[in-house]
C-alpha positions as CSV (number, residue, x, y, z in Angstrom):
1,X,65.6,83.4,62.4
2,X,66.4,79.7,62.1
3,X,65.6,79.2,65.6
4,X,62.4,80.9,65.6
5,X,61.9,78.3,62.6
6,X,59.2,75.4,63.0
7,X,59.4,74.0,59.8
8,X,62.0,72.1,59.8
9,X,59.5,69.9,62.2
10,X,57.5,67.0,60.4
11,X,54.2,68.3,59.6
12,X,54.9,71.7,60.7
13,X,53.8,74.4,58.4
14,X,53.5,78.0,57.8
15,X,50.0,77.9,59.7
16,X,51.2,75.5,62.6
17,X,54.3,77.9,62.9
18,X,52.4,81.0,62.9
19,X,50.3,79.7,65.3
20,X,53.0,78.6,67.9
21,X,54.3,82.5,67.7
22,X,50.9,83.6,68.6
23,X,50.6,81.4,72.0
24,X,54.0,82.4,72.6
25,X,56.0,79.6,72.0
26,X,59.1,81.7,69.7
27,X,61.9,79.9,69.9
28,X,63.0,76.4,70.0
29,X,63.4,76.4,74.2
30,X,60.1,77.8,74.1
31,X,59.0,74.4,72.4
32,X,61.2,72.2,74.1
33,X,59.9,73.7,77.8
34,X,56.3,74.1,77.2
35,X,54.6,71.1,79.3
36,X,51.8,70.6,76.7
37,X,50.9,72.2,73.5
38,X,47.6,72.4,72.2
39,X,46.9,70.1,69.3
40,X,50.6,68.6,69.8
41,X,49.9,65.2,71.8
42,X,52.3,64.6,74.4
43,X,54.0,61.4,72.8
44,X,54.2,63.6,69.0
45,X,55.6,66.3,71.3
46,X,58.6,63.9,73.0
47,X,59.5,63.1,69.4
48,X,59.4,66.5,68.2
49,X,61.3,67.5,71.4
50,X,64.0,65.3,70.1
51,X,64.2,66.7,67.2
52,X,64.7,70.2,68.2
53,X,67.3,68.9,70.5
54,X,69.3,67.4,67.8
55,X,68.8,70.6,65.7
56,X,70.5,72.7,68.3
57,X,73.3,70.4,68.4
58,X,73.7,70.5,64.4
59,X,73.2,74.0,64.7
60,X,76.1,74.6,67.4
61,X,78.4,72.4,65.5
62,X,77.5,74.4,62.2
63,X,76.3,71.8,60.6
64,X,74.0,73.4,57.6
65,X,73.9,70.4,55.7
66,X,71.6,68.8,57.4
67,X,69.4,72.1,57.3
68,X,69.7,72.0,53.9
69,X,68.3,68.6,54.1
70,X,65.2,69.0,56.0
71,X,64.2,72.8,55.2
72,X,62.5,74.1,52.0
73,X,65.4,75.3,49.4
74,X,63.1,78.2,49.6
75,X,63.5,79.0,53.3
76,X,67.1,78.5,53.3
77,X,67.3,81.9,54.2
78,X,66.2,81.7,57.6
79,X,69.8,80.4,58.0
80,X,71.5,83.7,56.7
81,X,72.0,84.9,60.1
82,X,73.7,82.1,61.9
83,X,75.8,81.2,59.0
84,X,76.8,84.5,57.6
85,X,80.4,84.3,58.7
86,X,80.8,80.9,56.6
87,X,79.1,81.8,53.6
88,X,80.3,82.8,50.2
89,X,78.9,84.1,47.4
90,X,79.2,82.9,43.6
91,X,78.8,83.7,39.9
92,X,79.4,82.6,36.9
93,X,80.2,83.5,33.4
94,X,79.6,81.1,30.5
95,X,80.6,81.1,26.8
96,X,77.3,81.1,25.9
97,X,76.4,77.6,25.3
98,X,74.7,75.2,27.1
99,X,76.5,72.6,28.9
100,X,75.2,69.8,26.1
101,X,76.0,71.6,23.3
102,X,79.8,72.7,24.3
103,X,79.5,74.9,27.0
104,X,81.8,75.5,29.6
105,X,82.8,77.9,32.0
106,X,84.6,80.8,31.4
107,X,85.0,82.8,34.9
108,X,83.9,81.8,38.1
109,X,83.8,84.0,41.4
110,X,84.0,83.8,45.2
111,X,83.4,86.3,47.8
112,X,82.9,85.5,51.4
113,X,82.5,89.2,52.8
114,X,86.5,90.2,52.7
115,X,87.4,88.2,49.6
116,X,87.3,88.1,46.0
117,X,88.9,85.0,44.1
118,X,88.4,84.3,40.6
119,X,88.9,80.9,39.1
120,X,89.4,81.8,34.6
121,X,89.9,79.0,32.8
122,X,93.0,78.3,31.2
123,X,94.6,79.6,34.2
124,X,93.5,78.3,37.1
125,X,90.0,77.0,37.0
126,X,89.5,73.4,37.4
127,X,87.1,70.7,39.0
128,X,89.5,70.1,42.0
129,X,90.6,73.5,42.4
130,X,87.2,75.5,43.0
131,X,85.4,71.9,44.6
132,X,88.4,72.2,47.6
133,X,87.8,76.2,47.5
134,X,84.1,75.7,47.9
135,X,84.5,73.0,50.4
136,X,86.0,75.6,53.0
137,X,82.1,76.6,53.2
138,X,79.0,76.0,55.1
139,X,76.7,78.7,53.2
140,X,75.9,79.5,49.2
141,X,74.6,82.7,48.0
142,X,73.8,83.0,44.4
143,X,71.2,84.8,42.3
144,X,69.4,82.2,40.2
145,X,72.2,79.8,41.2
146,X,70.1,77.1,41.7
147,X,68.2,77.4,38.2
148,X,71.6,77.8,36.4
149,X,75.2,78.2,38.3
150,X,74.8,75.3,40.0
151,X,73.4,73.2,37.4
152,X,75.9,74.2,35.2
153,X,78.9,73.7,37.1
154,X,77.7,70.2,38.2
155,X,77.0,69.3,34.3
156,X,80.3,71.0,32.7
157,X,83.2,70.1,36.0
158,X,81.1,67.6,38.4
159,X,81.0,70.5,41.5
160,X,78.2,70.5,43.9
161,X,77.7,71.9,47.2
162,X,76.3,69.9,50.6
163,X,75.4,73.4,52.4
164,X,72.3,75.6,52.6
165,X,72.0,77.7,49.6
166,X,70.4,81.2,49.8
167,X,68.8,82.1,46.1
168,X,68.6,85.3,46.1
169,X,66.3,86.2,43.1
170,X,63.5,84.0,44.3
171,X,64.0,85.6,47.7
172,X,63.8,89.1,45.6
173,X,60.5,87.4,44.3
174,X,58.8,86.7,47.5
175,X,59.4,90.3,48.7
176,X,57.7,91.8,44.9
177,X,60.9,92.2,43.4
178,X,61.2,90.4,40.1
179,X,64.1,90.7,37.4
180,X,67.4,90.4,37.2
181,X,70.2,91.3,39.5
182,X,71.5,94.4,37.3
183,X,67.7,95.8,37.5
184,X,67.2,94.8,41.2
185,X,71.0,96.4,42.6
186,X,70.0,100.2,42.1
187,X,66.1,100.0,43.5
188,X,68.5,98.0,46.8
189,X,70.5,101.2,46.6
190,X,73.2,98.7,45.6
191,X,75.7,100.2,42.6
192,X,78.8,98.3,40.4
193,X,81.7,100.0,39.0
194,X,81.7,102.4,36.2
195,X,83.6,100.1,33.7
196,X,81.3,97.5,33.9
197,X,77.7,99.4,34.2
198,X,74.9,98.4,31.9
199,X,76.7,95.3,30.7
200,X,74.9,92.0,30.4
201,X,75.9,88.5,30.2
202,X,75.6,88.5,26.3
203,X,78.2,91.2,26.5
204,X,80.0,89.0,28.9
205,X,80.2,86.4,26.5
206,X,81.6,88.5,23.8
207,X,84.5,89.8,26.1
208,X,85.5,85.9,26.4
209,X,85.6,85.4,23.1
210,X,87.7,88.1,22.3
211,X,89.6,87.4,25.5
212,X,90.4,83.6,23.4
213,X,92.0,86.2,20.5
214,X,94.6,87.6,22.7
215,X,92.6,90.5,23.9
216,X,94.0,90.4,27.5
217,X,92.0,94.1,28.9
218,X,88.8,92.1,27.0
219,X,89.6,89.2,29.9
220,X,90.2,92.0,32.8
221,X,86.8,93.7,32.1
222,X,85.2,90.4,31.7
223,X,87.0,89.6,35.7
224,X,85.9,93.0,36.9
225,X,82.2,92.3,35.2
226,X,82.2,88.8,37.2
227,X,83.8,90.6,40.6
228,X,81.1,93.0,40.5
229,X,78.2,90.2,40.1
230,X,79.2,88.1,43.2
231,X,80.6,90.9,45.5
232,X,77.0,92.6,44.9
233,X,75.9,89.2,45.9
234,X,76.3,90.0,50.0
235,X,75.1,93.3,50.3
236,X,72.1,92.0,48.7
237,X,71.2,89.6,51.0
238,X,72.3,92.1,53.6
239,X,69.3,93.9,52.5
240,X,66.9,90.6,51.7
241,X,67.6,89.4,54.5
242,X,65.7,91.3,57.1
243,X,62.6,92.2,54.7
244,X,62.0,88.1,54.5
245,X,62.6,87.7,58.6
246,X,59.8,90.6,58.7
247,X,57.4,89.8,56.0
248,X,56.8,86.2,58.0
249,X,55.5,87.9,61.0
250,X,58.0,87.3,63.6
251,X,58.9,90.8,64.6
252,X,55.6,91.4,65.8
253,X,56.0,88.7,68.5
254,X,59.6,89.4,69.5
255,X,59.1,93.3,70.1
């Protein structure tokens, strides 16, 4: 999809795009080959040329931060497919507070598609620890990540990350899907395991604190709540995925 994407032109829209896909220019070749576009004068169309150009070449060399830095947050998506193979998924658990008032992580997840790694703390989470593991990434997937996991990790341990990021509940919203993840998995066809069904993250919290007591199965179910939260993550945007690439018209052009 990304390279059927216009928008990461200057002062090309939704319309512009949608336009371009009607006179048959799809893809960036397309754009680049055309001799003239209407409404595109031939000197904006030399610089716009160039730009696709060096898009291609950040795109062959994987380079998704600097899509992430000229494309809507919310059309990160239209990456999915190209950087699927170097993306990882990632979730959160919390004691409950906010990051002023004492908060701190208490679990946080990867899963890149093969791979679950958890980071607890006391044990082995730290700032250096999941920044390197996160590093070894070009793509985020989160649900709500970028109204709270990020945020959160970046106040409470200093973590960020440079690469596109694929929120998956406001992708959920732009398809009429609203809620949260737990409410959204079974209408996907999407299920967790047994031990962990209908729990919530105020439960989550609870199973830390008792995890802090000495209550080491408290901690386990609290890892297998967090394991089932991110791996859900990919099979989520496995589904997402193609309903956004449809709902913006493409497919109608391409078949």
């Amino acid at each position: 999809m990304i390279r059927n994407t216009f928008r990461i032109l200057e002062g090309v829209g939704e319309r512009l795009e949608r336009k371009l896909w009607r006179r048959g220019i799809l893809d960036w070749e397309d754009f680049i080959n055309a001799p003239e576009i209407a409404s595109i004068g031939p000197a904006r169309k030399g610089v716009l040329d160039r730009q696709l150009r060096d898009a291609g070449a950040r795109l062959a060399r994987g380079d998704s931060g600097y899509f992430a830095k000229i494309l809507k947050q919310k059309e990160h998506w239209r990456l999915y497919e190209e950087f699927r193979q170097g993306a990882v998924c990632l979730d959160i658990e919390t004691n409950g507070w906010h990051p002023a008032a004492g908060g701190y992580v208490t679990v946080a997840g990867l899963y890149d598609g093969f791979d679950y790694k958890k980071f607890v703390r006391g044990e082995n989470l730290s700032a250096p620890a999941l920044q390197k593991e996160l590093s070894r990434y070009r793509y985020l997937i989160t649900f709500f990540g970028s109204g709270f996991d990020m945020p959160f990790l970046r106040d409470t341990l200093g973590v960020n990350f440079e690469g596109a990021h694929f929120d998956l509940c406001f992708g959920a919203r732009r398809i009429g899907m609203r809620g949260g993840l737990k409410k959204i998995e079974p209408l996907m066809g999407i299920h967790r395991d047994e031990s962990v069904q209908g729990m919530d993250g105020y439960q989550a919290v609870r199973l830390w604190h008792e995890a802090i007591r000495g209550n080491r199965g408290a901690l386990e179910l609290l890892i297998t709540y967090n394991r089932e939260d991110t791996v859900n993550l990919m099979a989520l945007a496995e589904v997402l995925y193609p309903r956004l690439k449809a709902q913006t018209g493409i497919e109608e052009y391409l078949n």
